[in-house]
N, C-alpha and C positions, 0 to 999 in steps of 0.2 A: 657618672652623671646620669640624671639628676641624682642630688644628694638630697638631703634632713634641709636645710633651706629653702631648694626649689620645687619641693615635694608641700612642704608648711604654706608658702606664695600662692599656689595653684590651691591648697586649700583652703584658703582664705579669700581666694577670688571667685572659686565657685560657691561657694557657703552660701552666699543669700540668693542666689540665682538660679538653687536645684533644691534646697529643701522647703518643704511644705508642698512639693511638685509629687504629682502620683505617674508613675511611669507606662506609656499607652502601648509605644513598641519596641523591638529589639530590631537592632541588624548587626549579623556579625558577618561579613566577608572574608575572612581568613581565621578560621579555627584555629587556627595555632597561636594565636594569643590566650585562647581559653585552653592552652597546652596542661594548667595546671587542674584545671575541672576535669574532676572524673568520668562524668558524662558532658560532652557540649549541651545539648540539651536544655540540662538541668540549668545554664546559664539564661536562655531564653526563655524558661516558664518560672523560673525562681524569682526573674526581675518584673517579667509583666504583672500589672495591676498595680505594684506596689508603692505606696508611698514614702519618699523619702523625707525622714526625722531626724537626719543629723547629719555630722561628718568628725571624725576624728582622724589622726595619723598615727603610726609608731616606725620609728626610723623612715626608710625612706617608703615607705606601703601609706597608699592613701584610703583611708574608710569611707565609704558609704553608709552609713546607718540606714535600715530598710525595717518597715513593719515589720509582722511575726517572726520578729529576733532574727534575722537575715543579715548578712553584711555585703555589700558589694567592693568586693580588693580591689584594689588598681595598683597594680607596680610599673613605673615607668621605664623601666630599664636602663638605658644607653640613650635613647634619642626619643623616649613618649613624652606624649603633650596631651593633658587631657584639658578641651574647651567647652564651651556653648555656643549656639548659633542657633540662629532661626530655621527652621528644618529647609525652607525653601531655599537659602544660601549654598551656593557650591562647595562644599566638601574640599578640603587640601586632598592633596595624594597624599597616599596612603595612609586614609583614615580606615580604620580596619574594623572600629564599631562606632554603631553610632543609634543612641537609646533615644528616645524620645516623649516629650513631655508634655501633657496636659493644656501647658497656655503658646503650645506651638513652637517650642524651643526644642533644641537635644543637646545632649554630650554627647561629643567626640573625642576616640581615642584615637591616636595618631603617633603611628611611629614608626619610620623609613625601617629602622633595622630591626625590628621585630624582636627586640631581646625583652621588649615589656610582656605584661600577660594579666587578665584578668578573671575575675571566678568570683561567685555567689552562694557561701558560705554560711550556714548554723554557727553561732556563736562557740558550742562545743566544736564544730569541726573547725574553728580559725585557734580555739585554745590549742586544739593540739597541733596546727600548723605551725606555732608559734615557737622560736627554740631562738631568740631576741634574747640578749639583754634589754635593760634599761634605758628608755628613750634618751640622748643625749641633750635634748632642748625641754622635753617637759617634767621626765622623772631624772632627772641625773644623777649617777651613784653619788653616795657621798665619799670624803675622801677615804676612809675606812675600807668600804665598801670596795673602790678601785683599786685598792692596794690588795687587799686580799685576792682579789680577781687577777692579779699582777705576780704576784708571790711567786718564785723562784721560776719566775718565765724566762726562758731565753730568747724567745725572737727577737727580732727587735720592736722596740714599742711604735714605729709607723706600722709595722703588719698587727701587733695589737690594736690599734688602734682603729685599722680597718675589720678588725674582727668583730662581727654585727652582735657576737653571743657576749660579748663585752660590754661593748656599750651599743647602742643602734643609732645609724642614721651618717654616721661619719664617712664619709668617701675620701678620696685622695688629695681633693682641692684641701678642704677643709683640715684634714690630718696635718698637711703641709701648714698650711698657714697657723694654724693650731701650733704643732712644736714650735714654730719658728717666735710664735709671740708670746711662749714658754721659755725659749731657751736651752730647748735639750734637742742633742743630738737625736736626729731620728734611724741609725744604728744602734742607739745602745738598748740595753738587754732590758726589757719590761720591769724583769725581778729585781735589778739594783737601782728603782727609780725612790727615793727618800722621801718621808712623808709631805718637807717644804716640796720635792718637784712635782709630787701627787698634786698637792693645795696648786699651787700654778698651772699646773698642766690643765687644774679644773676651772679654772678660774680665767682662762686663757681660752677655754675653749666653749663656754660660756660667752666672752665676746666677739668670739671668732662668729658663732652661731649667729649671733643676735644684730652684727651687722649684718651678714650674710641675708638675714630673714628681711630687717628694715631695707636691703638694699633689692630685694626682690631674686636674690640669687644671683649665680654667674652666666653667665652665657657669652661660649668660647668663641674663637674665630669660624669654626666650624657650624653654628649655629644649632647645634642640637636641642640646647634647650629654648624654648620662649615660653614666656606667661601666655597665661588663658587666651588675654586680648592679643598676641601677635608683639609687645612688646620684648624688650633684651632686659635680662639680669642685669643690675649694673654694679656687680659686686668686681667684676673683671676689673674695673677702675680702681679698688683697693687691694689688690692682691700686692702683698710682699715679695712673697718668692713666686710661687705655684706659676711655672710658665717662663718663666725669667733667668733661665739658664745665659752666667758671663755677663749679665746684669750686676749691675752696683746693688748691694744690700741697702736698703733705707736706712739704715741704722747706722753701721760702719763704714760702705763705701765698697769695701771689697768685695769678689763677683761672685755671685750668688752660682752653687754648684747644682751639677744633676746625676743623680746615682738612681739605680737600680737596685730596690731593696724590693727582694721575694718578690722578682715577677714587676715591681710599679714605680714607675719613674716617681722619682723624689728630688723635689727641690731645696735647699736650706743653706745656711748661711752659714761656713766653718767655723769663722768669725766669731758668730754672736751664739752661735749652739756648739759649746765646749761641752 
């Protein structure tokens, strides 16, 4: 968490409310979010002045588009929230930057556990940062495309599936609810998935996305993720399996299991994924 939905929500809610804004100051209070900037520095004079012209995403990394070909990363990690607010409004804890704009507003990065990180980037230095597959919501392989990427894999296709050089943006929620509204077990072997379980698996995860995106994202009991505004994901309200361990399946009835596949709890329905 956040995944490719609640990374897509937050960019869509700051989009009208940072660009065409030219950036006045920097505060960074904990350098360790700029763990990935080569110099901190370069964070702080890369961003001042600059105006921002756009926003795009790829998997779960949110863009910044900045004048003189600049990109401002944000990765949210585990528990970041990036917002706006009016500079004079108190700040949540642990807001760890906070950039500020033109008509008196700033972004805020916020993230209790500090696994997010962000950095201001050349266009050349974000290419070769880049080592992504395929955006799962905007560029999605074709089926072709994921079957070759697939070919005589043995993992199993949930840790495929979290594999970002695969496809990007997929996390554990998703992956889960994805097989499950596929059909296929999430132990079996990447390489023996048949071109029908390819087409489904795409075509399954395709809507998995796109409610995930209309519904604003998930946001768990724990509350790690919320939107811009302080609201809750409310994609948690249609989850199948993900969290639902000895739960009845919606499908079948029978109790939805929870395994450890490489390290990440997995939910799915023995039932309905044969």
């Amino acid at each position: 968490m956040p995944e490719l939905p609640e990374v897509e929500t937050t960019r869509r809610l700051i989009h009208d409310q940072i660009v065409d804004r030219t950036i006045t100051d920097v505060l960074v209070t904990r350098d360790r979010m700029l763990r990935r900037q080569e110099r901190p520095a370069d964070f702080r004079s890369r961003l001042s002045g600059r105006r921002i012209i756009g926003t795009s995403r790829l998997g779960k990394r949110l863009h910044i588009l900045l004048g003189g070909d600049l990109v401002w990363l944000v990765h949210l990690g585990m528990s970041g929230r990036l917002s706006t607010a009016d500079r004079t409004s108190k700040a949540p804890p642990h807001t760890h930057v906070r950039v500020g704009l033109d008509d008196g507003s700033e972004i805020r990065f916020t993230d209790p556990r500090t696994f997010g990180y962000t950095m201001v980037v050349t266009q050349d230095e974000l290419d070769e940062l880049t080592t992504m597959g395929p955006d799962a919501w905007t560029d999605p392989p074709t089926a072709d495309e994921l079957g070759a990427r697939l070919e005589r894999r043995t993992a199993p296709i949930k840790a495929l599936l979290l594999d970002q050089t695969i496809v990007a943006g997929v996390g554990n929620i998703y992956a889960d609810e994805t097989l499950f509204a596929a059909g296929i077990d999430p132990r079996r072997a990447g390489g023996t998935l048949t071109e029908s379980d390819i087409d489904s698996l795409l075509a399954a995860l395709r809507r998995v996305l796109e409610a995930g995106i209309e519904a604003g994202g998930t946001t768990l009991s724990d509350m790690a993720y919320l939107l811009p505004d302080g609201r809750s994901g409310e994609f948690v309200t249609e989850l199948a399996v993900y969290g639902r361990e000895e739960e009845p399946c919606p499908r079948c009835g029978d109790l939805i299991r929870r395994d450890v596949i490489r390290g990440r709890s997995t939910f799915w329905s023995p039932t309905c994924q044969r």
